[in-house]
C-alpha positions in Angstrom: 42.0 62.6 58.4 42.2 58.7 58.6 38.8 58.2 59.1 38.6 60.2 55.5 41.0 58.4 53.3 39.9 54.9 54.5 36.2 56.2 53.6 37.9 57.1 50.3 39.3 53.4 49.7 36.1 51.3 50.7 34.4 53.8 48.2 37.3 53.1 45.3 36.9 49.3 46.4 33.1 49.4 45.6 33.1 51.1 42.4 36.1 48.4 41.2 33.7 46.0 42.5 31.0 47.5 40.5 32.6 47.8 37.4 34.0 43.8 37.9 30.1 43.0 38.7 29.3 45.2 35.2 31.2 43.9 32.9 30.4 40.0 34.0 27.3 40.8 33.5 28.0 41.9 30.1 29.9 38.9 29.1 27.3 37.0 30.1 24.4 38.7 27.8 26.9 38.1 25.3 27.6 34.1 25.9 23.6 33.9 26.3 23.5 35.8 22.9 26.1 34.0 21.1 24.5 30.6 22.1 21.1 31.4 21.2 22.5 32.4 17.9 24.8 28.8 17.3 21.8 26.9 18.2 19.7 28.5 15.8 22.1 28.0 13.1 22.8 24.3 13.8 18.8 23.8 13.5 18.9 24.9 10.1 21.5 22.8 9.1 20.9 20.1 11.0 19.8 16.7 8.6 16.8 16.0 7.9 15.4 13.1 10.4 16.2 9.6 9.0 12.8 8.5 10.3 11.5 10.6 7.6 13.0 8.3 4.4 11.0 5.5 6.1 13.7 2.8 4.7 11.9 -0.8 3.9 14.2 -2.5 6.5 14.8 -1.7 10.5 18.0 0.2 8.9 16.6 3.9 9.3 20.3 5.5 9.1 20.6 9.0 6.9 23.2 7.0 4.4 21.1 4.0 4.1 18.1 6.8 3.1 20.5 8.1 0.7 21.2 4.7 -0.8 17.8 4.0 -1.4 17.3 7.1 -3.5 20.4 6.6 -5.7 19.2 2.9 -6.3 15.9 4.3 -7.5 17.5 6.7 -9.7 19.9 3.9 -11.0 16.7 1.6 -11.6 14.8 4.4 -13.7 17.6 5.0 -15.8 18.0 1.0 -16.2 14.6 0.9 -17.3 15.0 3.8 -19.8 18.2 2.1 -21.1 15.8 -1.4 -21.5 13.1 0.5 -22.9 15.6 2.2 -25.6 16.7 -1.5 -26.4 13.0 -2.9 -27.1 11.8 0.3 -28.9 14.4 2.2 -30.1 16.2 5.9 -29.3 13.7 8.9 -30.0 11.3 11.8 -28.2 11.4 12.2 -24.5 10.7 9.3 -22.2 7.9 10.0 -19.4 7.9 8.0 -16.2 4.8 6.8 -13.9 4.6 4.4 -11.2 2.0 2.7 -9.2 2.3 1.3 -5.8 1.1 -2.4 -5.3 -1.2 -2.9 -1.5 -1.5 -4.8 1.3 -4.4 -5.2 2.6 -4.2 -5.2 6.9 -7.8 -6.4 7.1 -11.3 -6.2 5.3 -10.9 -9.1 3.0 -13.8 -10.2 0.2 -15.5 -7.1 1.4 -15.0 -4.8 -1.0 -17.6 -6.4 -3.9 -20.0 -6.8 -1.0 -20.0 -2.5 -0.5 -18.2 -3.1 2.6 -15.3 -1.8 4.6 -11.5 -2.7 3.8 -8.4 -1.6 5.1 -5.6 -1.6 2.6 -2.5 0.4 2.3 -0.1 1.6 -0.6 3.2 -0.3 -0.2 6.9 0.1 -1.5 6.9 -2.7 -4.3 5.8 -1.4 -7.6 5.1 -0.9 -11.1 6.8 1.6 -13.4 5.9 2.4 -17.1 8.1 4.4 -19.1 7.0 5.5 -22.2 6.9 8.0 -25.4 3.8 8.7 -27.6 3.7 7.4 -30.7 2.7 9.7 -34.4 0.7 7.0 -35.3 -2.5 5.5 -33.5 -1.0 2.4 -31.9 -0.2 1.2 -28.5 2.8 -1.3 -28.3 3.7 -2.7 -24.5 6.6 -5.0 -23.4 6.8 -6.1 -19.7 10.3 -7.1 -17.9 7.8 -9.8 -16.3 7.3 -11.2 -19.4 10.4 -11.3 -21.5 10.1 -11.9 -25.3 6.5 -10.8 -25.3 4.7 -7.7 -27.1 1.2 -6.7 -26.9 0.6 -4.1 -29.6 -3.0 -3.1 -31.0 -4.5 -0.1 -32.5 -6.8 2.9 -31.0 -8.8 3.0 -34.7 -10.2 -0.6 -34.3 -12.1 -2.3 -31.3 -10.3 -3.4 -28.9 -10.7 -6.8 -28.5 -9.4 -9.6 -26.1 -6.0 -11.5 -27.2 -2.8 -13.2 -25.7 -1.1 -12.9 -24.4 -3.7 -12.5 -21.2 -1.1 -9.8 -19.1 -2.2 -7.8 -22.3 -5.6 -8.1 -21.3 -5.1 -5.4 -18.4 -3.5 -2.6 -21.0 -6.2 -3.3 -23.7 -8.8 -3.0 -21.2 -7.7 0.2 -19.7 -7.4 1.7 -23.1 -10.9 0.6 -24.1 -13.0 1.6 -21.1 -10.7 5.4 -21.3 -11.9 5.3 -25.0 -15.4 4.3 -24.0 -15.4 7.5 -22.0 -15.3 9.5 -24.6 -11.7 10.3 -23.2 -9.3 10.9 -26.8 -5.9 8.9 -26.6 -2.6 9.0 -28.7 -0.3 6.2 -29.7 2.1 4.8 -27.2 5.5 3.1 -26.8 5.4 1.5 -23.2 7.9 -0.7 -21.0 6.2 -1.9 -17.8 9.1 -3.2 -14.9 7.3 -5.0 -12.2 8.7 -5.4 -8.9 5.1 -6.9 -7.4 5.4 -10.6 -7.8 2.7 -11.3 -9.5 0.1 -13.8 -8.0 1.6 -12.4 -4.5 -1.7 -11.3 -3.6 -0.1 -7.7 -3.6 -2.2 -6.6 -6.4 -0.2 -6.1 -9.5 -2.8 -5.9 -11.9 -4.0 -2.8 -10.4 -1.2 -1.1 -10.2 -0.3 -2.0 -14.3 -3.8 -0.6 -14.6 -3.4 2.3 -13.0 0.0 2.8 -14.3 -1.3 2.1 -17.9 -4.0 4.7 -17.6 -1.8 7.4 -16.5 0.3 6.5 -18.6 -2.0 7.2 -21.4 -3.4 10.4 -20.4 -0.2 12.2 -19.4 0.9 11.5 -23.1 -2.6 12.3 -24.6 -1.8 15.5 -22.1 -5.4 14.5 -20.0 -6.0 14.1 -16.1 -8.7 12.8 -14.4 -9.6 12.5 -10.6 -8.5 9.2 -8.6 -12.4 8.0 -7.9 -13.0 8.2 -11.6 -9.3 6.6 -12.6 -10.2 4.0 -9.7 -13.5 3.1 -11.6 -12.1 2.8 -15.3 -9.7 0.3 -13.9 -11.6 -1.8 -11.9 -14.3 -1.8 -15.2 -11.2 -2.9 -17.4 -10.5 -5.5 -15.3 -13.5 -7.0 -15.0 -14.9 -6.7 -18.3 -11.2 -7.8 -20.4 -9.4 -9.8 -17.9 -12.8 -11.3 -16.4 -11.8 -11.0 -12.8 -15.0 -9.9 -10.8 -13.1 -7.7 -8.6 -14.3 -4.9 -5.8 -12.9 -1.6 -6.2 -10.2 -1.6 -3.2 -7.3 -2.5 -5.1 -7.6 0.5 -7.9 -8.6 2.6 -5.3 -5.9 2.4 -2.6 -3.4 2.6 -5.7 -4.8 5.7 -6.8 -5.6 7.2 -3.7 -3.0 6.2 -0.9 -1.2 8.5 1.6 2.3 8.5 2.4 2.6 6.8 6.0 -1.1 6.0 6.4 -3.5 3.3 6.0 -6.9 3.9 4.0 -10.5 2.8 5.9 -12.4 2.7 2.5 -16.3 2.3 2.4 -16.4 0.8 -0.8 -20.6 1.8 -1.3 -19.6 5.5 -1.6 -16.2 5.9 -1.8 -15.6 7.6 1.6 -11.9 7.4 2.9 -10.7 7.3 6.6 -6.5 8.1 7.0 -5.3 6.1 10.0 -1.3 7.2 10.5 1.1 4.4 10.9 3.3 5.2 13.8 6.9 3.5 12.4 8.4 3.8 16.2 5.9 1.7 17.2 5.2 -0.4 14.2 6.6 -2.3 11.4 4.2 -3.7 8.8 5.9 -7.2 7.6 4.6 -9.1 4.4 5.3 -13.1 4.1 5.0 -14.3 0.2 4.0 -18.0 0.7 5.8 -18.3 -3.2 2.3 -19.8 -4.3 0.7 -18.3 -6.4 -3.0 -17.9 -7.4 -4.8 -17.1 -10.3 -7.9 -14.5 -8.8 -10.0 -15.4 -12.4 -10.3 -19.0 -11.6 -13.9 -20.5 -10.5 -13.1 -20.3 -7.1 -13.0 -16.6 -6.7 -16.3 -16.2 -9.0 -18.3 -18.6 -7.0 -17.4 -16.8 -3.8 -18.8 -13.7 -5.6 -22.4 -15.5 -6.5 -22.6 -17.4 -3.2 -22.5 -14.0 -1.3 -25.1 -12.5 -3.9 -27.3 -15.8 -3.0 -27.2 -15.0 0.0 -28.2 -11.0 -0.3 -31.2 -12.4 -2.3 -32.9 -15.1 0.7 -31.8 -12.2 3.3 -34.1 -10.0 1.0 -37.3 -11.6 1.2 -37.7 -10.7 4.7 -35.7 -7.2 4.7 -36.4 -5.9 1.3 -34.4 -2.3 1.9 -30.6 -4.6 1.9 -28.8 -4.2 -1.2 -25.8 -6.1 -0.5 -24.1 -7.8 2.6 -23.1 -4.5 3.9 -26.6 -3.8 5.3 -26.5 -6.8 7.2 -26.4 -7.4 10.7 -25.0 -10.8 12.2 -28.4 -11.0 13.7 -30.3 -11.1 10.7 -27.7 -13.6 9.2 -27.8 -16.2 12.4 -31.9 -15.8 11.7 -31.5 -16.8 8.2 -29.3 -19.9 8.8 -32.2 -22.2 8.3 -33.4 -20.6 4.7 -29.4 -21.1 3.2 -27.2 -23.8 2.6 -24.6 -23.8 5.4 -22.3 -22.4 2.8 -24.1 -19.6 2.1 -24.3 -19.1 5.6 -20.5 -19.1 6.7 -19.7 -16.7 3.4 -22.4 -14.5 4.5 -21.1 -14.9 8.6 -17.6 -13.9 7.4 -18.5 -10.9 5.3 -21.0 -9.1 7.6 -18.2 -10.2 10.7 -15.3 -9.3 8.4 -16.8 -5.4 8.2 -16.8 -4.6 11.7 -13.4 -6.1 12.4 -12.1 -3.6 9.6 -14.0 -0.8 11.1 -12.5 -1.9 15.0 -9.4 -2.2 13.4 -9.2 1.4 12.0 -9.9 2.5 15.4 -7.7 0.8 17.8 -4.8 1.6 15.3 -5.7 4.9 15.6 -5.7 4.6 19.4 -2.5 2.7 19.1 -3.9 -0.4 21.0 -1.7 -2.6 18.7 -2.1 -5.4 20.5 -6.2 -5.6 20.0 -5.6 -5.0 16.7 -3.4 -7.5 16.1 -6.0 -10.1 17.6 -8.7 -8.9 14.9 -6.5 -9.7 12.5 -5.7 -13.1 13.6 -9.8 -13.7 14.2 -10.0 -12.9 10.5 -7.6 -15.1 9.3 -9.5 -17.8 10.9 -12.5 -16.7 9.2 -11.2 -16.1 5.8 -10.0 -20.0 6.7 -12.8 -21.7 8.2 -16.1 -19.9 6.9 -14.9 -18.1 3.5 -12.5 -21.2 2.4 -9.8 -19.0 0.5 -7.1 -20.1 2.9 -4.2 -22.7 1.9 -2.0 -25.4 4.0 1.0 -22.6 3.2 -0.4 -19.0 4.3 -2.3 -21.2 7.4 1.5 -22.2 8.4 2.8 -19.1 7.9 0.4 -17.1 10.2 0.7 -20.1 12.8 4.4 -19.9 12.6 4.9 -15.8 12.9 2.1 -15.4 16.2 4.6 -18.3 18.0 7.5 -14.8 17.9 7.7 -12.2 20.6 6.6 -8.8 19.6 4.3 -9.8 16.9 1.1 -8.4 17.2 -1.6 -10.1 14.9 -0.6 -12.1 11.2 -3.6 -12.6 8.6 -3.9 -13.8 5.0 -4.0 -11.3 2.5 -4.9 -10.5 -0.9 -7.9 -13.3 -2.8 -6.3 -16.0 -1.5 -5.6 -19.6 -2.2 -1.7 -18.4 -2.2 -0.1 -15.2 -1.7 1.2 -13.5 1.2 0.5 -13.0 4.8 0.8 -9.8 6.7 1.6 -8.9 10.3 2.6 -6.3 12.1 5.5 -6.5 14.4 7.4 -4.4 16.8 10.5 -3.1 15.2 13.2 -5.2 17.1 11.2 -8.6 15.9 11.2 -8.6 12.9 15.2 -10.0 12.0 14.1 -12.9 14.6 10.4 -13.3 12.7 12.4 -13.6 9.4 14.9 -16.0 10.5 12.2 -18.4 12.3 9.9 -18.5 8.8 13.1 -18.9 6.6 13.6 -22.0 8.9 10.6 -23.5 9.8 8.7 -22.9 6.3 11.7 -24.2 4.0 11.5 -27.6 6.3 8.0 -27.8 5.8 7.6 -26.9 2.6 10.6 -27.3 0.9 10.9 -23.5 -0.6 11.5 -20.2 0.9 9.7 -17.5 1.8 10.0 -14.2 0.7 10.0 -11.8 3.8 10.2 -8.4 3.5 9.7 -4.9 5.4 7.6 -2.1 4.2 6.2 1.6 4.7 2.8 3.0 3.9 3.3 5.2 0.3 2.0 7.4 -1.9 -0.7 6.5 -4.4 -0.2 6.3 -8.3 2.6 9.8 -9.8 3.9 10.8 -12.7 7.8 10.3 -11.7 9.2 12.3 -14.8 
């Protein structure tokens, strides 16, 4: 009888300990299932990254994103409210901007169908504007206070002053040309590209211009066509014998990427910029240059003088491009030795762009960076577009830690540097240039951060 009821209680103990064992089990499918489901929930309303804003600074916070984006809201609706002062209240206003470029190495390439490596930058131009009922096109600039350029579509469009004008009457000229049809236009162009910083504002007015025009005319056209209008205008009404990188980059950039640009047929290579791993840091020198003066144009001819004595003995080469530094070291004795070095720079100047492209793409920053302090010297010792300011700079910002390579950019003989930095040097790489380039050269620099952007938009 004892032996039965203590079989009775081990068998009541095991069920309590089975039901105990049952429902912790239960609990726990439940705690699994409830988390799963909380996580899931705070993913979809988690922020967005703040990497994704890609601030111009090393500030990368959420609320500094947001800053950024309410002061470009409050500077579109400044420029609407200047645009309403110069030209009165009326239809609706349409917005377009265009990004100015840096190029991070390729330089005096492009007219010689070579290889450049630019990319779209945060500094720009915006155009507001409202078509006009009648035929004409009347532009202010915030550049250029106190100054109108104003001409009509029925006549030829010819060249005037002031010569900023030049860029707008050119673009609406070689559109016309075209055989593309254009309406009247009210336009305000608000320029934060310092101009003569190398950066290339006249592109981006260009570019702006021309979409400007065909939104309002209610046309589009495709960037390498865009691209090619511009860089005609340029050349043929403000006499600037430019390549085709500028208009192209401006037209055609990628957010966070850099552009490899063959410049003979208009291929593009997109190299990502990792901003983790890389800050892209642009130095004005506050001299500026004036890319239509004689210097630039005999650059030009010297490098077609030399295309025509590499010729005689390799009839198929069409330009520099299609020359090998053998063929140019065999040719030294048949050109001046100026010829020589502006022919050494451009053929070496190709396949440092070409290098470059790669090892960014590799993220071998450090190899990079030494291309692009090899060009420098090159655009400085054999091209001759250098100056005692941008050499100082570019000396000055490879004596920080963390800074990979520094070059001249843009035509030269001012302008800007560029480098590219780790992220925590650039605050000491701005405080050592504010310093050591005010005492040399009594003015400061102007030093600033920026992301790879977009090409050319229509805002609103």
């Amino acid at each position: 009888m004892k032996e039965t009821r203590a079989a009775e209680t081990l068998r009541h103990r095991d069920r309590r300990r089975e039901f105990v064992l049952s429902v912790c089990i239960c609990f726990t499918f439940v705690a699994i299932f409830l988390l799963c489901v909380f996580l899931r929930v705070s993913a979809s309303l988690r922020l967005p990254s703040p990497q994704l804003f890609s601030p111009p600074t090393s500030l990368t916070t959420f609320h500094h994103a947001l800053r950024v984006n309410h002061m470009a809201e409050d500077a579109i609706s400044q420029n609407k409210e200047r645009f309403a002062q110069l030209f009165g209240s009326g239809d609706k206003l349409r917005t377009i901007r265009a990004p100015g470029r840096v190029n991070l190495i390729g330089e005096h390439t492009d007219y010689n169908d070579g290889f450049v490596f630019p990319m779209a930058i945060e500094p720009q131009v915006v155009v507001v504007c409202r078509s006009r009922k009648d035929e004409i096109v009347k532009v202010a600039s915030t550049v250029f206070p106190n100054e109108f350029v104003e001409f009509s579509l029925q006549k030829k469009i010819e060249r005037a002053k002031p010569a900023w004008g030049n860029y707008v009457r050119g673009v609406a000229a070689i559109l016309m040309s075209a055989g593309i049809p254009l309406s009247g236009m009210d336009a305000l162009i608000c320029n934060s590209l310092p101009v003569g910083g190398g950066l290339s504002s006249s592109a981006a007015i260009e570019v702006s211009i021309a979409k400007s025009l065909l939104l309002l005319a209610g046309l589009s056209i495709e960037n390498d066509r865009l691209a090619l209008i511009c860089q005609k205008a340029e050349q043929e009404y403000a006499l600037v014998p430019c390549g085709i990188m500028d208009q192209m980059i401006v037209t055609a950039a990628k957010s966070g990427q850099a552009m490899l640009l063959d410049c003979r047929d208009f291929t593009k290579q997109y190299v990502p910029l990792e901003p983790k791993e890389l800050r892209v840091v642009i130095v004005n020198s506050m001299v500026k240059h004036n890319l239509g003066d004689s210097e630039y144009v005999m650059r030009r001819r010297q490098c077609e003088e030399g295309v025509a004595i590499l010729k005689r003995e390799h009839p198929t080469i069409k330009a520099l491009r299609d020359v090998t530094m053998k063929q140019v070291e065999a040719a030294k004795g048949r050109m001046s030795e100026i010829v020589y070095r502006r022919c050494r720079h451009v053929v070496a100047e190709n396949l440092r762009a070409i290098e470059m492209a790669q090892k960014l793409l590799m993220q071998h920053y450090d190899e990079a960076g030494e291309l692009m302090v090899k060009s420098h010297n090159s655009l400085r010792d054999d091209y001759e577009v250098s100056c005692p300011e941008l050499d100082f700079l570019v000396e000055q910002t490879m004596k920080v830690k963390g800074i990979y390579g520094a070059r001249m950019t843009g035509g030269g003989f001012g302008g800007s540097i560029v480098a590219l930095a780790r992220p925590r040097s650039v605050e000491a790489l701005s405080e050592h240039l504010h310093k050591t380039y005010t005492a040399k050269f009594d003015r400061q620099p102007n030093v600033f951060v920026t992301t790879a952007t977009a090409g050319a938009s229509v805002l609103e």
